[in-house]
C-alpha positions in Angstrom: 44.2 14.4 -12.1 43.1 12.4 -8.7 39.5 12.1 -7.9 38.1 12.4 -4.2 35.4 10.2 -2.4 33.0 12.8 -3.0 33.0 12.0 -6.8 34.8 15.6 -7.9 37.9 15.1 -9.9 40.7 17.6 -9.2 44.1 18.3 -11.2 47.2 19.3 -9.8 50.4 20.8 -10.6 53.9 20.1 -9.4 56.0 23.1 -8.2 59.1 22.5 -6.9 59.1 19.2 -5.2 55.7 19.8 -4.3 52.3 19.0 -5.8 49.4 21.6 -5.2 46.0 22.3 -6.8 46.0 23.6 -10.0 45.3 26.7 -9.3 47.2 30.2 -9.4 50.1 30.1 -7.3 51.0 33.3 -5.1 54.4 34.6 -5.6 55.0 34.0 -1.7 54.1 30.7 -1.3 55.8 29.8 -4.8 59.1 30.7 -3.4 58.5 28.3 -0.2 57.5 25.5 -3.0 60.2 25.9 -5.1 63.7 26.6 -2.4 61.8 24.3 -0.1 61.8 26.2 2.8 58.4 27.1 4.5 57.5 29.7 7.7 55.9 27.0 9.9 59.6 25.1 10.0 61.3 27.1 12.9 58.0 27.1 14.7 57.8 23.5 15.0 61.2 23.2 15.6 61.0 25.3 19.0 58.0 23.7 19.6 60.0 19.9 19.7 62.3 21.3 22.0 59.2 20.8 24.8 58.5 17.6 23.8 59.9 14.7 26.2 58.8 11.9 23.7 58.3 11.6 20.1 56.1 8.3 19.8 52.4 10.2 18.3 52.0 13.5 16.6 49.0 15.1 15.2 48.4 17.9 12.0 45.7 19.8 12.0 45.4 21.6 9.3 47.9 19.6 6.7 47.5 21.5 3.5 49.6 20.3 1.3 51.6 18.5 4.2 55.0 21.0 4.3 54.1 20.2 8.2 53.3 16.8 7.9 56.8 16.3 6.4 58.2 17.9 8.8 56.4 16.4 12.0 57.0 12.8 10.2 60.7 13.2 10.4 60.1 13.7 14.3 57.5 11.7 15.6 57.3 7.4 14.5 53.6 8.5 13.6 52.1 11.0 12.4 48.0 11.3 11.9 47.1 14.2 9.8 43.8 15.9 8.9 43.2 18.1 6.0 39.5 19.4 5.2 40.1 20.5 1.4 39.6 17.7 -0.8 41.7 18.8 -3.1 44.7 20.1 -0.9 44.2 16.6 1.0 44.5 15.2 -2.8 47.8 17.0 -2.5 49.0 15.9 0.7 48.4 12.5 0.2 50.4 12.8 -3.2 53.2 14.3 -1.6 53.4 12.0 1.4 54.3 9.1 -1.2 56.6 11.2 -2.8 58.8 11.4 0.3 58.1 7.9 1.4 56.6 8.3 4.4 55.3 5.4 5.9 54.3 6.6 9.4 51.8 9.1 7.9 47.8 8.4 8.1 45.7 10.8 6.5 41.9 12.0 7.3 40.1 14.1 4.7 38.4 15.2 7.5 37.9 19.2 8.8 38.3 18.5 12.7 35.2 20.5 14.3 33.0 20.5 17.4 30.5 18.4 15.7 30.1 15.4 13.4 28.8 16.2 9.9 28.4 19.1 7.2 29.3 22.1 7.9 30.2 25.4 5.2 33.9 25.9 4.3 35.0 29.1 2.9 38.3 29.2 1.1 39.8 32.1 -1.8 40.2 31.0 -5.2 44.0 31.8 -5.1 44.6 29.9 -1.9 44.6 26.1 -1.5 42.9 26.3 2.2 40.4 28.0 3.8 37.9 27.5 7.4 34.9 26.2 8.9 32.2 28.4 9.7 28.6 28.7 10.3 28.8 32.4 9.6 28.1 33.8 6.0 31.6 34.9 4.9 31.4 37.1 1.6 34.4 37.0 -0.5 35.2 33.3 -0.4 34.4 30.4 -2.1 32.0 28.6 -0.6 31.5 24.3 -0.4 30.9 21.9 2.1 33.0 19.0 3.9 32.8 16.4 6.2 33.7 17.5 9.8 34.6 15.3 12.9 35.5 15.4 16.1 38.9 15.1 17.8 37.1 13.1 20.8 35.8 10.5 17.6 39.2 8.7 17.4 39.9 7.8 20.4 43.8 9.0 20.4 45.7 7.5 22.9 49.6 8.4 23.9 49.9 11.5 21.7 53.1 13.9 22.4 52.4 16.4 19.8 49.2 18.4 18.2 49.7 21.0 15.9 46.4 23.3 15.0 46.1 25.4 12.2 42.8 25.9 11.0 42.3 29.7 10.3 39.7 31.0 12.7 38.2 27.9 13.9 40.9 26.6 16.3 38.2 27.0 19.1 35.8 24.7 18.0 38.6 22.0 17.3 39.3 22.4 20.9 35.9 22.0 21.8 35.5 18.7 19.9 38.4 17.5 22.1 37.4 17.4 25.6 38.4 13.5 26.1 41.0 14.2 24.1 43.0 16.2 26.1 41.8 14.1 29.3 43.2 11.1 28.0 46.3 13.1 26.1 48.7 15.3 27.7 50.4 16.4 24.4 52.8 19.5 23.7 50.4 22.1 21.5 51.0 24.4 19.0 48.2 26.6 17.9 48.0 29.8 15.4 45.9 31.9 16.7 45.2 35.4 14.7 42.8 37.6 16.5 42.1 39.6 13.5 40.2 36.8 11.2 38.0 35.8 14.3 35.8 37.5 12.6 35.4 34.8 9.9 32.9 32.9 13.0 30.1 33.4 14.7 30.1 36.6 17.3 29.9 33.9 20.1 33.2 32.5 19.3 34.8 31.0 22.4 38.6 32.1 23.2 40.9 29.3 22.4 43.5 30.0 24.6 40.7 30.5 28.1 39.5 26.6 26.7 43.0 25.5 26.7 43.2 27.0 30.1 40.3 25.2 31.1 41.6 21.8 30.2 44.5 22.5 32.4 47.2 24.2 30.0 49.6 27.3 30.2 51.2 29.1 27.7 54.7 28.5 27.6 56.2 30.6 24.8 55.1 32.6 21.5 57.3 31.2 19.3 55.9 33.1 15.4 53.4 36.3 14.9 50.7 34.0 15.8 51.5 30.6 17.1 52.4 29.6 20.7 53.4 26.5 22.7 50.9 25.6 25.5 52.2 22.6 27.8 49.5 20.8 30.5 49.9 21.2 34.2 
């Protein structure tokens, strides 16, 4: 059992080599737990292969930090943001369970505003999104949110976003980010949860444009690599 800065204690389990929130486990994701092996591996791996340095990478959206591990063993940092207190619990646990030391961690949900905002997640699942819509069905609580622009990231090659709906108002949050950063991306971006935010949801991929990027290559169902001009 690990307790967050919010005061809530949380237990967790260990399946596999990995710890996760004690909750009910999905058959799926149990198998990617316990042989090791998870989807987002060959994404990231074709997304690497447009990277021309590996000195800074960033995770959004670490869950229980299967990307993390695997971004870790790339970059010689790796900063990595999960909103979940109790996933980030998790990640954190798992991180010194592999040893590794170029890993910070945020317990942070990255957003386009600094504060409190409503996150919806399943009671099966160990993740979930930001969103000032009223989303019926999930579990609702509320977490701290930040800005990209906030920490002042310098010299970043890599950003991977996964954040289930709300990818746009990451991007949004990261104006001087991506001013001061040319990094690789690699965003999931399914068009049919969109619906999880508000009906004025901004396309992420026209905001990427905006800030100077192209699409380069759909490398999974729903993520791509976007590279700046």
């Amino acid at each position: 059992t690990t307790c967050s800065r919010y005061g809530r204690c949380y237990s967790m389990i260990k399946v596999g080599n990995w710890y996760v929130p004690d909750k009910h486990c999905p058959k799926g994701l149990e198998q990617e737990l316990l042989s090791n092996i998870f989807h987002c591996a060959d994404p990231l791996a074709e997304a690497f292969k447009y990277c021309k340095k590996f000195e800074n990478a960033i995770d959004v959206g670490a869950w229980v930090g299967d990307s993390t591990l695997l971004m870790a063993q790339q970059f010689q940092n790796v900063f990595a943001f999960e909103a979940l207190p109790e996933t980030y619990n998790c990640c954190v646990k798992n991180i010194f369970a592999y040893h590794l030391q170029n890993t910070i961690m945020y317990n942070v949900g990255l957003s386009d505003k600094i504060g409190l905002q409503d996150f919806y997640h399943s009671k099966a699942g160990y993740a979930g999104f930001i969103s000032e819509k009223e989303n019926t069905g999930f579990e609702k609580t509320q977490i701290l949110t930040s800005t990209l622009d906030y920490y002042n990231f310098t010299d970043v090659d890599f950003i991977k976003i996964d954040v289930d709906s709300h990818e746009a108002y990451v991007l949004l949050g990261a104006k001087k980010f991506f001013e001061n950063n040319n990094p690789v991306v690699m965003m999931e971006s399914k068009s049919r949860i969109f619906d999880r935010q508000p009906d004025d949801l901004p396309d992420p991929h026209k905001i990427l444009e905006d800030y100077g990027y192209i699409r380069m290559s759909k490398i999974a169902k729903a993520d791509c690599v976007y590279t700046g001009e």
